[in-house]
C-alpha positions as semicolon CSV with decimal commas, in nm:
position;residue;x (nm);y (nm);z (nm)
1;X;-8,710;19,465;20,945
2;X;-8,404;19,345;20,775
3;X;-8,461;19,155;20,437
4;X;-8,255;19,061;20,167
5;X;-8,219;19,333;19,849
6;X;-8,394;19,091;19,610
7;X;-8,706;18,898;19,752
8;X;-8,885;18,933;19,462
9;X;-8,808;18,622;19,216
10;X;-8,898;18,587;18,814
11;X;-8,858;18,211;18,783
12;X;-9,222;18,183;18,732
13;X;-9,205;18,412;18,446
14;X;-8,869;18,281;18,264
15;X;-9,056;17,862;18,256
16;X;-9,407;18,046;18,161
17;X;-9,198;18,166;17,829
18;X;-9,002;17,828;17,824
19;X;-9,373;17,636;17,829
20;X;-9,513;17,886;17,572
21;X;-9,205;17,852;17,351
22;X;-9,122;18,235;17,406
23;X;-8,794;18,420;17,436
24;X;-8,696;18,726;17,612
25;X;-8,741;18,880;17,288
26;X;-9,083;18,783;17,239
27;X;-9,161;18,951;17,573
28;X;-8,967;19,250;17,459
29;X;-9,222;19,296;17,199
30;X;-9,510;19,322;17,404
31;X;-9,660;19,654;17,444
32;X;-9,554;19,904;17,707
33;X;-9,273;19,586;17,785
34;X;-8,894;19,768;17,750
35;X;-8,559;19,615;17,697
36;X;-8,443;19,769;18,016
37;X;-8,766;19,632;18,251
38;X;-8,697;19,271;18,114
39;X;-8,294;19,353;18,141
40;X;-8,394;19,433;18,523
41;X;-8,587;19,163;18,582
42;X;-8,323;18,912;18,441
43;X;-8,072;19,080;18,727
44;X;-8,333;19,028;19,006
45;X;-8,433;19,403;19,003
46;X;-8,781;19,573;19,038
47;X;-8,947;19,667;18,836
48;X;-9,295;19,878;18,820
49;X;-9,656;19,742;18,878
50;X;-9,795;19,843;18,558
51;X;-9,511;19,602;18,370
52;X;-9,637;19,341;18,588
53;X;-9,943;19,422;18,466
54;X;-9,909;19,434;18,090
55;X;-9,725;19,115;18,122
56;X;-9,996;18,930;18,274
57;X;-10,285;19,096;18,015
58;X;-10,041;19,022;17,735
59;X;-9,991;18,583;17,862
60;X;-10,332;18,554;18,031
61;X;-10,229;18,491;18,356
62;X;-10,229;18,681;18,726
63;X;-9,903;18,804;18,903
64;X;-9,852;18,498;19,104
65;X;-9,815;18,310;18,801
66;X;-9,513;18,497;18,717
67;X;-9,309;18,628;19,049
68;X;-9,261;18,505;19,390
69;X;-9,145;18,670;19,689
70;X;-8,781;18,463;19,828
71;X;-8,782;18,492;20,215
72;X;-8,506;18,246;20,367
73;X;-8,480;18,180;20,726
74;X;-8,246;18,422;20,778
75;X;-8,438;18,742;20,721
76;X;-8,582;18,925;21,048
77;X;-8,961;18,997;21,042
78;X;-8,988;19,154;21,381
């Protein structure tokens, strides 16, 4: 199975703080939330579950509300 290094996208996550007047910063001070996971996930990167997880506790919302996977027609599921 070849797929592309990042499928996992953060858009969801960057308008969430946009609609709930937040900053990167604002995120950074949620607990158990590091400078380097939020640096990662501004370059694409992975990150672990339980970030995902605080995040969501910390906004009220469920993972879906924040990532995305990015398949494009070009990646081979077989």
């Amino acid at each position: 199975m070849r797929l592309r290094e990042r499928p996992i996208a953060y858009k969801k996550l960057w308008k969430m703080l946009i609609i709930k007047d937040m900053t990167r910063r604002d995120l950074r001070q949620l607990p158990g939330i590091s400078t380097t996971s939020i640096a990662k996930m501004g370059k694409g990167e992975n990150i672990y579950t339980d970030i995902f997880l605080k995040i969501c506790r910390a906004m009220k919302c469920e993972l879906n509300d924040i990532m995305e996977t990015e398949y494009d027609e070009s990646d081979d599921l077989q």
